[in-house]
Every structure is written in C-alpha cells, then in structure tokens.
N, C-alpha and C positions, 0 to 999 in steps of 0.2 A: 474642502467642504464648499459648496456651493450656496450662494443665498437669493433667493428668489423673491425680489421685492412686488408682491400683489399680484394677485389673479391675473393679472393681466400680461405678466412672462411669464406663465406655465404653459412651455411645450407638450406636444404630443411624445418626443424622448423623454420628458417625466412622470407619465403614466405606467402604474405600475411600480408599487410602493409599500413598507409597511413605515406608519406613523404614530404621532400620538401629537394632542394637543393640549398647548398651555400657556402662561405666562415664563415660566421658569425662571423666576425669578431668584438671583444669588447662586442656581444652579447647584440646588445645596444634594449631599447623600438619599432625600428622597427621588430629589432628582436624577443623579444620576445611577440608582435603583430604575428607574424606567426607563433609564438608556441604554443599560444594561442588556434589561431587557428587550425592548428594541432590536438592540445589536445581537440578540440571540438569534430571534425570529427573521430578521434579515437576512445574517449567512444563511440559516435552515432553507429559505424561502428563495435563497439569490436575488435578492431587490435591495435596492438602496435602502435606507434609513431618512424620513424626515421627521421634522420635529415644524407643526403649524401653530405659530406665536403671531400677536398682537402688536400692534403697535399704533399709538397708545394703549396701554393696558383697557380694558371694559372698564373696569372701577376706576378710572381715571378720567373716561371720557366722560362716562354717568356725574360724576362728582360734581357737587357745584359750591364745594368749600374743600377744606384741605385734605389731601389723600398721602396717606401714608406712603413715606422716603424709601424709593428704589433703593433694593440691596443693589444694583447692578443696574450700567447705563446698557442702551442699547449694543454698543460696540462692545464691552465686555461681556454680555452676556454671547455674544457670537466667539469671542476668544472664548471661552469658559467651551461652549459648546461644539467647541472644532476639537478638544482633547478627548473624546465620548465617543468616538465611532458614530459619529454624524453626516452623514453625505450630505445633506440636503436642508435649509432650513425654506419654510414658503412664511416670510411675514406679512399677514394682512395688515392695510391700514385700516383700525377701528375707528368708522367714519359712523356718519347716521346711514347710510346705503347699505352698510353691513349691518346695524344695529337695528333696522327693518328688516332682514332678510329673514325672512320666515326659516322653524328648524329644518323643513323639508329640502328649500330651496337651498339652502346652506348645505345640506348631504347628497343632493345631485351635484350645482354646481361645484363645488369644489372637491369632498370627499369622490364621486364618483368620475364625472366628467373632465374635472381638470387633473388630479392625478391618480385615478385609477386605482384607488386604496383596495390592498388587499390584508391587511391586519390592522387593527387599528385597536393604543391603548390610551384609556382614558380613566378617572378614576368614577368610582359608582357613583359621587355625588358631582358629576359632571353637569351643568346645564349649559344650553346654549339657544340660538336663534331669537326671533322677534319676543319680549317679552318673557326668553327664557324657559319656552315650551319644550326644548328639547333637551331631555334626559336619556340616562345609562338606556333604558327599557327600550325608548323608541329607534336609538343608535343599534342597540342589536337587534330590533325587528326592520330596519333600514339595512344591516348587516345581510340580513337572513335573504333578503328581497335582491339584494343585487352583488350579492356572491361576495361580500368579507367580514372577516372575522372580529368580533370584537368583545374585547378582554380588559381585568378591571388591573389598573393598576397594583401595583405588590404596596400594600400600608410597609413603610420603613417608619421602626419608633425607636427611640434611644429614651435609656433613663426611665422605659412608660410610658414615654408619649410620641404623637406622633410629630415626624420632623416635619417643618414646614417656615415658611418666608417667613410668617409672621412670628412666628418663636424666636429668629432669629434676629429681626428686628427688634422683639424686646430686649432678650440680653445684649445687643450692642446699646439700645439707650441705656439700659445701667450700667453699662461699662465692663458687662462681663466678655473679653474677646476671647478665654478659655471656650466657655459655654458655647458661644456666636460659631469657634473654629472649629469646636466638636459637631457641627449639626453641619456645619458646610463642606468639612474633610478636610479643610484646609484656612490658614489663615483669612481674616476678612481682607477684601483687596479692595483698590483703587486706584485707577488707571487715568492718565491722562498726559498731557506734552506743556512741557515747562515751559511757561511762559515767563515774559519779561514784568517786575512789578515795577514799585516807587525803590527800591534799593535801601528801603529803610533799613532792613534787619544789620545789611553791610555798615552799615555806618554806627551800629551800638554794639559792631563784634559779633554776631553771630548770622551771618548770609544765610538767605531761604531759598529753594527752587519752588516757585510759585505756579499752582498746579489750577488752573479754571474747575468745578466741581461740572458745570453743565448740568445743574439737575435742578428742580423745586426746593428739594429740602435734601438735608444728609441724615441716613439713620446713625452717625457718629458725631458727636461735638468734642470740643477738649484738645488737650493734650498727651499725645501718645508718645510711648518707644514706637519704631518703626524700623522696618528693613526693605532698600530701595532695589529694584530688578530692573534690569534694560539699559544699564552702562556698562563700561569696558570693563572695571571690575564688580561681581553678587557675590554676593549679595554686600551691600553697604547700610552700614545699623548710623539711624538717625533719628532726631524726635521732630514730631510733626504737631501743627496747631492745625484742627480744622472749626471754622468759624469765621466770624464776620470782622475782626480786632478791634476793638470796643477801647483800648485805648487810645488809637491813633484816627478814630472816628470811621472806621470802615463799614461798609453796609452793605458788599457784597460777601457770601459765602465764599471760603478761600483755604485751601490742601497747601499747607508751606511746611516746607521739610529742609531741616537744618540738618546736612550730612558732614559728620564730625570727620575731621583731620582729612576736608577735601577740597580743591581748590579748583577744579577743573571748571570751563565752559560750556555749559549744558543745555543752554536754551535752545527751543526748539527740540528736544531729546525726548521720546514719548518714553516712559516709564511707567512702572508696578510699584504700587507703594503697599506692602502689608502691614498691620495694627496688629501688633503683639501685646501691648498691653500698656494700659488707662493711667496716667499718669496724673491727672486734674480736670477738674471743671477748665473752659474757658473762662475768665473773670478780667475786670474791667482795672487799670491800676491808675493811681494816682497822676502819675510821673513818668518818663521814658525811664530814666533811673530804676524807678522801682521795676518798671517791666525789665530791663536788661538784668536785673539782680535777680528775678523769678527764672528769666530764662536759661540762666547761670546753674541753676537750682535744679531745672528740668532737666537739661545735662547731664548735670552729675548725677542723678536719679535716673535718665535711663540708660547711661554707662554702667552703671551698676548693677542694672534689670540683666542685660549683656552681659557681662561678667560675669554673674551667677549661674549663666548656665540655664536658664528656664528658657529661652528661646525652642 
C-alpha cells in the first residue's frame, strides 16, 4: 500500500482511480463494508483502490475545546488499512487552505485533476468544502459533468443500529470491550514501541513495558486483561493500566503492560496491545503497598479471565 502525504505528491501515474472519503476512524466493519466495496469496483474497473483521509480530523481542527479520543492513531489506522485491499491512501493536511477551499474547487483539484477519479463512494450525508456546501447531490452532478461515478455507501448496522466510531467509543468508555470488538470485527487495539520508564513496577514485583499513548486523550481508562502481538512469542496474555498513575503522582497518559511469567528485554520493541476485557476503574491508593496488593489482585483476576476460556 502506498501513502500519499498531500496534494502535493500526487503523480500523473496516480490518475485513474476508484475511491472513497473519510476519517476511518478504528476502521471498524462499517468500514471495512466500504472497502469492500471499493475492492469490488476496482478489480471490475482495473484501477487501484484509494481511500482520501484527513489529517487532523475536520472536527478536530474546527474544535476549540476537547474533541472526542481517537479510536486509532494515525500510523495504526494505515496498519488497519493495508489489511483491506488498499492500494493507495492520499492524506490531506486539514489546514485552513483546505478548510477554504470551496466544494467545487476541492472536486477539480483533487477528485478530478490530481487523481482522475473514476468511482467514487461516499455516504448520502457526506459534506464537504468551504462552509460545508458540498453534498451527496452536488458530488453526483460533479460526477455526471466530468465522467465518474458516484455511489452511496452500503449503511452496515448490527443489533439495529448503525455501526459507527462513535458507538464504539461509547462502549469502550463503559467498559464494554465485547460490545467496542463486536462493531470493530476484531479486538480494540493499541500500538506503540516500548519505551524505557522510572522501573517503578520492577521494584514492587511486577515490571511493565511502558507504552507513550501519543494522543490527546484515550477512549480506554483502567485496568485490562490484555494480549500482546509483535514478539517472539503471540500471543502473550498480560494486564495492562492505561492512565496517568495517581499514586505515584503521574500526569502523563500511560499503556503499561505487565506480561506474566516473562522476563525478556523489550525496549524499543514496537507492539499490538489488545483489550479483552475491563478489569477496574483506574483509582488512586493510599500506599505503594496498597497499590502492589491491588496489582496482586489484577493478576490473579485476569489469569482467571485467561483461564476460563472467554478470550
């Protein structure tokens, strides 16, 4: 898969395309229903496959207080998105030069001129360009005017409703990662290279691989079962805190995964951390004591999560 960082590297050999545009966020089963599809009309068509993503999100540039926690950082959503039959990703930077660009101007320069769209899916309540003038309506009379096709994305609903980032983000703040893994097709995930911390956990018995979140906020807090991907031996079942640790006076966000009966050297090691299931609130303890005795406790509770078989 190829990634195209901004208008500004899109060759003339990438004219000539079917697409679709979005945030794709968590890259959950509605999503990859439209890549699906995608991937249908591509073979049919013989042209690559892209997928035109943002970066920063629109509602995050717009925002001028807190915006709701990425399912997925930039770099995982491109791992997410090389499993999909994806050739091609083009991510804009959502600057203010893009967030004036008229809708017109935004369907020449890019949809026509820069890669030559000839299918294009998006869903009916699609808007885009300056102020958000452009809609489903004026994309398929833009369609019609310079020869391509354009189609409403396939609604994917589970349970009733339909699937989408922000559903998924609720049931991970409550803790539901059943729910969160049913809408995404696959575990919640969280990626990142283990960094070196203060060694605290080593020295009250239970060592962490400490994970930098890189994000604003995390749609997870707490304490999880976990299962780690990207070492010698996978899957490897461990419980993880993500949070700021409120006993030891911490104040950055922090992915620490304590992997049971393991002793190996891992820093610097980029890894897959999945959330299988909510083991506690993050909470604040009196004592190092008390917190070594909690962590004792989180253990043996997600050993037994493991054990049981629900994985």
């Amino acid at each position: 898969m190829e990634l195209i960082r901004g208008l500004c590297n899109v060759r003339p050999r990438h004219r000539g395309c079917v697409a679709t545009i979005g945030n794709f966020d968590g890259v959950h089963l509605g999503h990859q229903a439209v890549l699906g599809q995608l991937a249908e009309k591509a073979a049919e068509l013989n042209l690559p496959s892209v997928v035109i993503t943002f970066e920063p999100y629109p509602q995050e540039f717009f925002a001028h207080g807190a915006v709701p926690p990425r399912l997925t950082r930039f770099r995982e959503k491109i791992q997410a998105l090389r499993r999909y039959s994806v050739d091609r990703v083009l991510c804009l930077p959502f600057n203010r030069a893009l967030s004036e660009t008229s809708a017109q101007d935004f369907v020449r320069r890019i949809l026509v001129e820069g890669l030559g769209v000839r299918y294009l899916v998006v869903g009916d309540d699609f808007r885009f360009g300056h102020l958000r003038q452009g809609d489903f309506a004026m994309l398929k009379a833009a369609g019609a005017q310079h020869g391509f096709q354009v189609v409403n994305r396939h609604t994917f609903s589970i349970d009733g409703a339909r699937v989408s980032s922000t559903r998924i983000r609720e049931a991970l703040t409550r803790g539901d990662l059943n729910a969160a893994g049913k809408l995404l097709g696959r575990p919640y995930r969280m990626c990142g290279r283990v960094a070196r911390g203060d060694q605290r956990g080593r020295t009250i018995g239970f060592p962490t691989a400490n994970i930098y979140l890189h994000r604003k906020a995390s749609p997870v807090q707490g304490v999880f079962a976990v299962e780690v991907f990207g070492l010698d031996a996978e899957p490897l079942p461990g419980a993880a805190n993500v949070g700021t640790r409120p006993t030891v006076d911490g104040t950055r966000a922090l992915l620490e995964v304590h992997l049971f009966d393991f002793a190996q050297d891992i820093y610097g090691r980029y890894v897959q951390v999945d959330f299988l299931h909510k083991l506690r609130d993050e909470q604040k303890f009196a004592s190092l004591d008390d917190l070594k005795r909690q962590i004792a406790m989180d253990e043996r509770q997600a050993r037994e999560f493991f054990d049981s078989g629900l994985t």
